[in-house]
N, C-alpha and C positions, 0 to 999 in steps of 0.2 A: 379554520376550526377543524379540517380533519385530522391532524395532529392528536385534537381532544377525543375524535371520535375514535379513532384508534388506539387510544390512550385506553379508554374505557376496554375496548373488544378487548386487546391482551390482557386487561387484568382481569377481566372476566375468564377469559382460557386460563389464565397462570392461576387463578384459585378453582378453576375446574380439578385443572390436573391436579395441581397438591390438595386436593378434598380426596379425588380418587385416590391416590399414594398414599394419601394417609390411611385408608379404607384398608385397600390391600396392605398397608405394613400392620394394621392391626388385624387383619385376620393371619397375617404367617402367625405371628407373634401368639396368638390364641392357639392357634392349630399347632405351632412347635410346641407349648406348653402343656395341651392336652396330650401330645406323643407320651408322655409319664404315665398316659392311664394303661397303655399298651404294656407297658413293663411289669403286670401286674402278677404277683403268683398266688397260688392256689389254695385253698385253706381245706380240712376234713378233720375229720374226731368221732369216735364213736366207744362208749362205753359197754364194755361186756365181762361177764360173769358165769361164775357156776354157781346154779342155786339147787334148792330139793323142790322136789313136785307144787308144794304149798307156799314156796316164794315169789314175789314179782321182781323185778329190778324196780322199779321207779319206786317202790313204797317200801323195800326191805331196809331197812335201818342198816347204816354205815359199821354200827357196832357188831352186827351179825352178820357181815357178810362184808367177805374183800372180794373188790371187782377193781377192775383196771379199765383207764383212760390210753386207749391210744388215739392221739391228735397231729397234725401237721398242723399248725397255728402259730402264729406269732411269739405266745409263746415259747416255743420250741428256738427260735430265731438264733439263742446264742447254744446249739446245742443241748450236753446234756445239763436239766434242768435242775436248780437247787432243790425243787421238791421230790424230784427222784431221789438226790441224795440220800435224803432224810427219809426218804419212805421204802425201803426197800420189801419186795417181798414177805410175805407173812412166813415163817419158820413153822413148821409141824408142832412145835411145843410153845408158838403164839396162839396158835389155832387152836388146839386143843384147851388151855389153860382160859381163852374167851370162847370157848363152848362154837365158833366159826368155825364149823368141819368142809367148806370148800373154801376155794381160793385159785385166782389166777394172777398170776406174773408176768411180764415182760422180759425182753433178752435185751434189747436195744443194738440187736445183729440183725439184719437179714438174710440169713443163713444158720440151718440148721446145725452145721456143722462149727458154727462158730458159736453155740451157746456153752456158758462158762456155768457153774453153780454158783463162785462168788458174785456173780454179774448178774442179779436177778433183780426187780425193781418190781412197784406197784404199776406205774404208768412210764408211758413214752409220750413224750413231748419232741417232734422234728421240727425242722425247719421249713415254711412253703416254698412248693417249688414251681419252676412255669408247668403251663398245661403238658409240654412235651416230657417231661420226666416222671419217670415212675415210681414208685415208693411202696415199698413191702415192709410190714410189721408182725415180728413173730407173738404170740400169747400160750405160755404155758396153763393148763389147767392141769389140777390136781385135789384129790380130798384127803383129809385125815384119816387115820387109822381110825378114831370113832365112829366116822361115818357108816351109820345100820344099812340106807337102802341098797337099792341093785342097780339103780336108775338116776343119773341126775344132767341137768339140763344145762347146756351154754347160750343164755341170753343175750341179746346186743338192744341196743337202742342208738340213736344218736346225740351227739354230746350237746348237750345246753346253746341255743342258737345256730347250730347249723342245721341249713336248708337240703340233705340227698341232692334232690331234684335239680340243683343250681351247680354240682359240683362238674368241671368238666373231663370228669373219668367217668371208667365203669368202674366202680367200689365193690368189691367180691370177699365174701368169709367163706373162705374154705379151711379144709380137716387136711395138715399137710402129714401129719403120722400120729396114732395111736399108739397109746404105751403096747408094751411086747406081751403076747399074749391074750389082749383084747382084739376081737371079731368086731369090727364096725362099717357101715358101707361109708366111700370118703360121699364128700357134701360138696358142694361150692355152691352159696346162695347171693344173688343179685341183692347188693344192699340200698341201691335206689329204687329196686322194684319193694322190696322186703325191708322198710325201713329199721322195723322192730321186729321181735319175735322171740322163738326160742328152737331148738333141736335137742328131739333126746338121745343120749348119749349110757352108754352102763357104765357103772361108777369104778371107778380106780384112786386108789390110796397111797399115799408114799409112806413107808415107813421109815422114812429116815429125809435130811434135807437134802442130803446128794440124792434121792430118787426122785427128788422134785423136776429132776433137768429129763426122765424118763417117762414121765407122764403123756398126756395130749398135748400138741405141737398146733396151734392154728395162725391161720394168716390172716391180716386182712391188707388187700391190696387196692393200689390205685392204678389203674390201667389206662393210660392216654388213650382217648380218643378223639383228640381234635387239637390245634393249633390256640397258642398262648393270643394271638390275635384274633382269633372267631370266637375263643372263650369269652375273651373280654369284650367282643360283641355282643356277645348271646347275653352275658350277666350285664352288660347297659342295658338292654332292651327288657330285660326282666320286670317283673310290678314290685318291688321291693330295694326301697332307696335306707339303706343303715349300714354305714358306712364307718362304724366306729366301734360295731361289735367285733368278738375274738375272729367270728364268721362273718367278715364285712360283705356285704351286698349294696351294690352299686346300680339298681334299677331305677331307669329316670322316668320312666313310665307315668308313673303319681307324680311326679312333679311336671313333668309336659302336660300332663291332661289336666291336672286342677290349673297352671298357667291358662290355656286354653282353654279352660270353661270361666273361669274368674273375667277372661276377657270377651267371649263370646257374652256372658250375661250383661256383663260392663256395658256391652255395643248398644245388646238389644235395649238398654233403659238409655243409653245417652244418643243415640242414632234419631230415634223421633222428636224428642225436646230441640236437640241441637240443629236438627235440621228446620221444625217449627221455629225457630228463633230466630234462626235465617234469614227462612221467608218472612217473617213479620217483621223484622229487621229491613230487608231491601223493598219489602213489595207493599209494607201496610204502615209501619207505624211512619208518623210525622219526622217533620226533620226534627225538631225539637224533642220529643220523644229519643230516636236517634242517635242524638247527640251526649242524651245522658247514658242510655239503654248500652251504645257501642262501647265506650272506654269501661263500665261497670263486669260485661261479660271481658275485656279485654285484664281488667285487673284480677279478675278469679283464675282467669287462666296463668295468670302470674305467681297467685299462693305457691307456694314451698309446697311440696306432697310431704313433707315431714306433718305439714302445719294439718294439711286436711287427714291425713293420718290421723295424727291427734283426736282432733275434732271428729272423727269417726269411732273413735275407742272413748271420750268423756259425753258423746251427746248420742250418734246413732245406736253404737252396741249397746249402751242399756236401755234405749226404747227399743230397739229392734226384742230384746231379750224381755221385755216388762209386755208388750203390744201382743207377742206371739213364743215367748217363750213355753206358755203352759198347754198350748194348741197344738204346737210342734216340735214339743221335745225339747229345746235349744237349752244346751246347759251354758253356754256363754257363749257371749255377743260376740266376743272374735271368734269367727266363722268367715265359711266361703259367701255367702250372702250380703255379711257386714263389707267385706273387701270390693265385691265389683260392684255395691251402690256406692262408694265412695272412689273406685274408680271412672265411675262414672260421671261422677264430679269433677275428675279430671278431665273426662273427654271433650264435653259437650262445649266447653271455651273453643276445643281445637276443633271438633265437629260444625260449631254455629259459624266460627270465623273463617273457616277456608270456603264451608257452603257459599257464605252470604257474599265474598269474593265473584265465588263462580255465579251466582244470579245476575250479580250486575254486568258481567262479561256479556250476559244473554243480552243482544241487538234489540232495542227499544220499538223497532219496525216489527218485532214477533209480535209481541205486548198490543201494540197499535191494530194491528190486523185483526189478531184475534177479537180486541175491542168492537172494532168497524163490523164485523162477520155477528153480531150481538152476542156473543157469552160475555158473561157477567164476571167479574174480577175474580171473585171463586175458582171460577171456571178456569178461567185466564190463566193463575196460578197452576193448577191442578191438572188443565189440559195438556199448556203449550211452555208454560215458561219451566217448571219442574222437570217433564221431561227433557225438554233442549238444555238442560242443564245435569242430565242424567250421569252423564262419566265423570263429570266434575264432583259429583254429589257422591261420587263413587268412590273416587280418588281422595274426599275429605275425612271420608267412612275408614276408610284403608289407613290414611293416615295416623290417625284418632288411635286408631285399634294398634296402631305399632307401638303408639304411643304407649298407651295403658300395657301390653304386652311385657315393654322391656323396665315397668315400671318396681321396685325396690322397695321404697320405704312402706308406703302404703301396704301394701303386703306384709311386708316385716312385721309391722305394729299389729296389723288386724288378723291376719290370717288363724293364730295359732298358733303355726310352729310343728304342726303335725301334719308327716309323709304318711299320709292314708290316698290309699287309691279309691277314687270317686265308685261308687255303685252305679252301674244301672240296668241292672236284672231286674226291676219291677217299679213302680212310679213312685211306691212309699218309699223305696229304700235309695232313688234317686235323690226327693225331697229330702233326706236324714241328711245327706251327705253334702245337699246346700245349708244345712244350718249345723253342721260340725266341723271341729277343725283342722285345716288342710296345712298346705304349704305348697309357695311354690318355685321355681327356679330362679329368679332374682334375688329373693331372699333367701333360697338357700345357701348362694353362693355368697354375700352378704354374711351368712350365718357363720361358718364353719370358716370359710379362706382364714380369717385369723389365729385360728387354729390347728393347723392342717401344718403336717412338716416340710417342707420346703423340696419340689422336686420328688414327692413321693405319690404311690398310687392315687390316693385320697386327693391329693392336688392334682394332681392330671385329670383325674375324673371332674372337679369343681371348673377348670377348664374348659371341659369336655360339654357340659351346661352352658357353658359360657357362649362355647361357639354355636352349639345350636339357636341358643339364644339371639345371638348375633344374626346366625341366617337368616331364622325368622324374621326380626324385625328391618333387615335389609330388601326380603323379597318381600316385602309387605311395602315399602317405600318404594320400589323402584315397580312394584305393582301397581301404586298409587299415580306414580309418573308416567307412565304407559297409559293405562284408563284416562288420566287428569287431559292428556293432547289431544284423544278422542272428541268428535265435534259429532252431534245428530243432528244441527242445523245446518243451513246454507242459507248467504243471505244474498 
């Protein structure tokens, strides 16, 4: 029969190794797919105008005043844009005739010396570039011959969802030449420090549309200051995961940490039951008891997570929402709350049945002594047998928690669907943020892969989830194997 016994050892080694192979060909396989997130280029846009002393930009009507969009965006992607086409420059007897006596232009040169008069536009639209390339944008300013004051102002703000602060340049508006004949000191203001603002300026007028190209000359520039690969660091590790705006922002921040707290909560409610279940399982109830009790917790652990999903969005979330909806705020029961009591659900099958494994492994001779020495079964449990079962108990816990961690549907259904970074700057706004809705990395990835273009930034980064995902729940497993061999007895 040792034929058989050897039979057994190599197959045991030959599904070792291809378990490990398979392991590492799915982590290249992750890790070459997230390399797409590294190819990622760079987005900016900021809107600026000339206004009079009593204007604002963000509230002056479109009708009374032309301002220009200059963007590196997606947009921009195929060049110049068909809305540039159609919008060119406001002409001195547009301005005049809608009562608009400022206005600024675009060249779509970067070079003063290459500005044309026929080649004058509302906005510029480029193309994004990596972090390494720079990008300069000219803006004519100019007022009509109507215009009474002595003084008028060039406003900026930034364009509709972009983040300054995330951009990885220095973004600078500088005064590259003054029409001939106006005194002004030149300027160049940090546009990530100075998101918005304004500069006053003395007014100057074209009388004609060829003087439009002799007017105020400004810049705004993108200045490299770091590598296409530390960018793309820096905006993973940002609190801001939107990934589909013009300005897409790629921070997995909120989605690691609600994964991470949905599963931390998940533990803390399945860790005590699963582990009590355990012990009552090995150390108290009947065989008969047992015998139904064991296959019952063994069949839950078997539910679909589609199923308890469900069953958490038609039964938990509207008691959880009806029980403590008007005490704490909760405007729906998919929340971070709803999600890790029904992950919970998930654990405690895996939590009760790897424990209740490890008790029985514990040497019946502990059990007996302790007896013999008079503590009381209580005791017995509590003293000697729970502890000499402590890294097993550990190892089940680790387990459990991989589980729930890399867990999908559950999520999907309950969470919400909203990338909000968890609070916890004070205890009220901690508890807000357990009964609102989150999102988290399995389903996000889940969410969006089917939509996402093939090999492009947005998929590499959805990868990019993926593998972190992957780590965790592999060092959480081989964490649990490591503890699980651990022994505090000796018999």
């Amino acid at each position: 029969m040792r034929w058989l016994g050897r039979l057994f050892d190599n197959t045991v080694y030959i599904t070792g190794v291809t378990v490990s192979l398979a392991v590492l060909v799915m982590f290249y396989y992750i890790a070459h797919e997230s390399s797409y997130a590294f190819r990622q280029t760079f987005s900016w846009g900021y809107r600026l105008a000339l206004l009079p002393a009593d204007a604002d930009l963000s509230t002056t009507p479109n009708s009374a005043l032309y301002s220009s969009l200059v963007a590196v965006n997606a947009e921009g992607a195929d060049g110049l844009d068909e809305r540039e086409e159609t919008l060119p420059a406001p002409t001195i007897e547009q301005m005049q005739s809608e009562a608009a006596f400022l206005a600024t232009a675009t060249t779509l040169v970067s070079e003063v010396s290459q500005i044309r008069e026929d080649q004058l536009y509302r906005d510029d639209w480029r193309e994004p570039k990596p972090a390494e390339r720079e990008e300069r944008i000219l803006v004519l300013g100019y007022a009509s011959p109507g215009y009474v004051h002595s003084t008028m102002y060039l406003a900026w703000e930034p364009d509709h969802s972009f983040a300054p602060r995330l951009a990885p340049y220095r973004l600078v508006l500088r005064l590259v030449r003054p029409p001939q004949g106006v005194s002004v000191e030149p300027f160049e203001i940090d546009l990530k420090r100075q998101a918005s603002g304004r500069v006053a300026l003395p007014a100057w007028a074209a009388r004609s549309d060829a003087e439009r190209t002799q007017g105020y000359v400004f810049e705004v520039a993108a200045i490299p200051q770091t590598s296409t690969f530390w960018a793309t660091v820096r905006g993973v590790l940002s609190a801001e995961w939107a990934p589909t705006l013009i300005y897409p922002r790629y921070g997995i921040f909120p989605l690691l940490l609600a994964t991470t707290l949905m599963s931390l909560l998940a533990m803390l409610i399945a860790t005590p039951l699963g582990v009590a279940t355990a012990l009552y399982l090995s150390e108290v109830a009947s065989p008969r008891v047992r015998e139904w009790l064991k296959p019952a917790l063994e069949l839950i652990a078997s539910v679909p997570s589609v199923v308890l999903g469900y069953f958490g969005l038609m039964f938990v979330a509207p008691a959880l929402q009806n029980w403590l909806g008007q005490s704490l705020g909760i405007q729906s029961g998919r929340n971070l709350l709803t999600t890790s009591i029904i992950l919970a659900v998930l654990a405690i099958p895996i939590v009760a049945s790897v424990t209740e494994d490890v008790l029985k492994a514990v040497p019946e001779s502990l059990r007996e002594s302790a007896l013999a020495l008079g503590l009381s079964q209580s005791e017995t449990l509590w003293e000697v047998v729970l502890p000499a079962a402590r890294a097993g108990v550990v190892a089940a816990i680790l387990i459990g928690a991989a589980r729930v961690y890399g867990e999908t549907m559950i999520v999907w259904i309950l969470s919400g669907g909203t990338a909000t970074m968890p609070a916890f700057h004070s205890p009220v706004a901690f508890a807000q943020s357990l009964v609102s809705s989150t999102r988290g990395i399995p389903d996000t990835i889940a969410i969006e892969m089917g939509n996402v273009t093939f090999e492009s930034v947005h998929y590499g980064h959805l990868f990019l989830l993926g593998l972190v995902l992957f780590c965790v729940t592999v060092i959480a497993n081989l964490a649990a194997l490591r503890v699980g061999r651990r022994q505090v007895w000796r018999v």
